[in-house]
C-alpha positions, 0 to 999 in steps of 0.5 A: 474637583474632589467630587470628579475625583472621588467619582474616578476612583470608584470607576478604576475600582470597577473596571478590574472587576468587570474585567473579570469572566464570571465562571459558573459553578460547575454542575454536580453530576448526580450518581449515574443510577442504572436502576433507570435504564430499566425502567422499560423492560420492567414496563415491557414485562408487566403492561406488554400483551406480548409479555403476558402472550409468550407466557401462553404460548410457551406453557401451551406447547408445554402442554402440547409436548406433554401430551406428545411425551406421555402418548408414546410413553412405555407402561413397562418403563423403569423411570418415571416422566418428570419436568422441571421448572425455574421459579422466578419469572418462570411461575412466580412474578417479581417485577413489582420488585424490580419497579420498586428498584427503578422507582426508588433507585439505589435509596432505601435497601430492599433485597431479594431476600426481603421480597422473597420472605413476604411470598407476595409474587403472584403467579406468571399466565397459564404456569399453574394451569399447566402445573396442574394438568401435568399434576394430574397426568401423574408426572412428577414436578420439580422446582429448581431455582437458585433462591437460596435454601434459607428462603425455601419455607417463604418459597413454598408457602408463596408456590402453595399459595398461587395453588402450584402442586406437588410443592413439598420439600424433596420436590423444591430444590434450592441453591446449597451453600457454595453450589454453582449453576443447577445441574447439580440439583439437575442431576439428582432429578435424573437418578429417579426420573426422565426429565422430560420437559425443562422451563425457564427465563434463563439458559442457566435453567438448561444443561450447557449454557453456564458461565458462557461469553455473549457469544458462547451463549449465541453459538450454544443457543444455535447447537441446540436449536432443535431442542427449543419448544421440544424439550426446552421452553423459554420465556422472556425475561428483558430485566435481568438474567445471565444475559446480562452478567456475560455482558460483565464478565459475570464480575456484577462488582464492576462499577456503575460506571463500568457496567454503563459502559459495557452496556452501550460498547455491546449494542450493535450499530450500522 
């Protein structure tokens, strides 16, 4: 008896248990890295033929609209020809910048200004070639990014080494302190020089395209149509750009999750 006993409460012990639902732990969300979802536009860039093809295609019409330029150009002309160029991903390269960022996501901190300072970006297809053709028509060059002006030294001295010309300190013209856009700097080109051509991954590289919406930035691309592969020549850039920053606002403090967000409530679906 006691052993039938003894054996019936062991049974009653366990049965509240078993009555129990087991409820798993709950998953931990990793942080959402959006360095990720680059992960194809930074491959696209750097392993794409077409990439390396639109780089051709838009310094080859570059050379094409020189030639047209200078043949028409009056000798007697008080203002020199002059064409200007961004810099990055324009000229120079810094996807390898941009793979380490989707390779290392938001881990070890690496900034621009690191990369910069390194002047290890090599030079973009047919950019130098086309710097150098021009060079030797007599047409004066300037480079106008907005890399900030402490970086111009490292900036030079990666310009000289990919064997762009005319790389001295009145013809790189970098961001000022509390300077907005480019046409500033733009402006300052024009004083001396006809601004015959304009190269750039960017509408900011062109006169009228700054702090628009995503659709002010469509409508002004359609008004000025005509002056695209005639005086503006664009070249891909699917990894970053003002592109993106219109999708936010321009805010880039928004959250991660905010931006994620933004990215998928802008894409277009049947």
């Amino acid at each position: 008896m006691k052993k039938l006993t003894g054996l019936f409460m062991v049974v009653v012990l366990l049965l509240p248990l078993r009555s129990i639902p087991v409820r798993a732990e709950p998953a931990i969300r990793p942080a959402m890295n959006l360095y990720e979802q680059n992960t194809m536009s930074v491959l696209w860039y750097q392993k794409s033929a077409e990439a390396k093809a639109l780089y051709y295609q838009g310094y080859y019409i570059g050379k094409m609209r020189l030639d047209e330029i200078l043949s028409k150009w009056p000798k007697n002309k008080d203002l020199k020809p002059a064409i200007v160029l961004d810099i990055d991903e324009t000229i120079l390269d810094n996807s390898p910048h941009l793979a380490w960022f989707v390779l290392n996501g938001q881990g070890k901190p690496f900034t621009w200004r690191e990369w910069f300072s390194r002047g290890a970006a090599s030079a973009l297809p047919g950019a130098v070639e086309f710097l150098q053709y021009a060079d030797s028509k007599g047409v004066a060059i300037y480079y106008i990014s907005n890399r900030k002006e402490a970086q111009k030294e490292a900036t030079m001295k990666n310009l000289q080494s990919v064997g762009a010309p005319q790389v001295g300190a009145d013809h790189v013209l970098l961001k000022q302190p509390g300077e907005k856009g480019k046409e500033t700097r733009r402006m300052k080109v024009a004083k001396t020089h006809e601004i015959v051509l304009l190269f750039g991954d960017n509408l900011g590289d062109f006169s009228g395209f700054d702090q628009l919406s995503v659709s002010g930035r469509l409508q002004a691309v359609d008004n000025s149509k005509e002056e695209f592969g005639k005086k503006l020549i664009v070249f891909p850039n699917p990894m970053y750009g003002d592109w993106e920053g219109a999708i936010y606002n321009y805010n880039y403090r928004k959250s991660v999750e905010e931006k994620a967000k933004l990215r998928k409530q802008y894409l277009e679906k049947d």
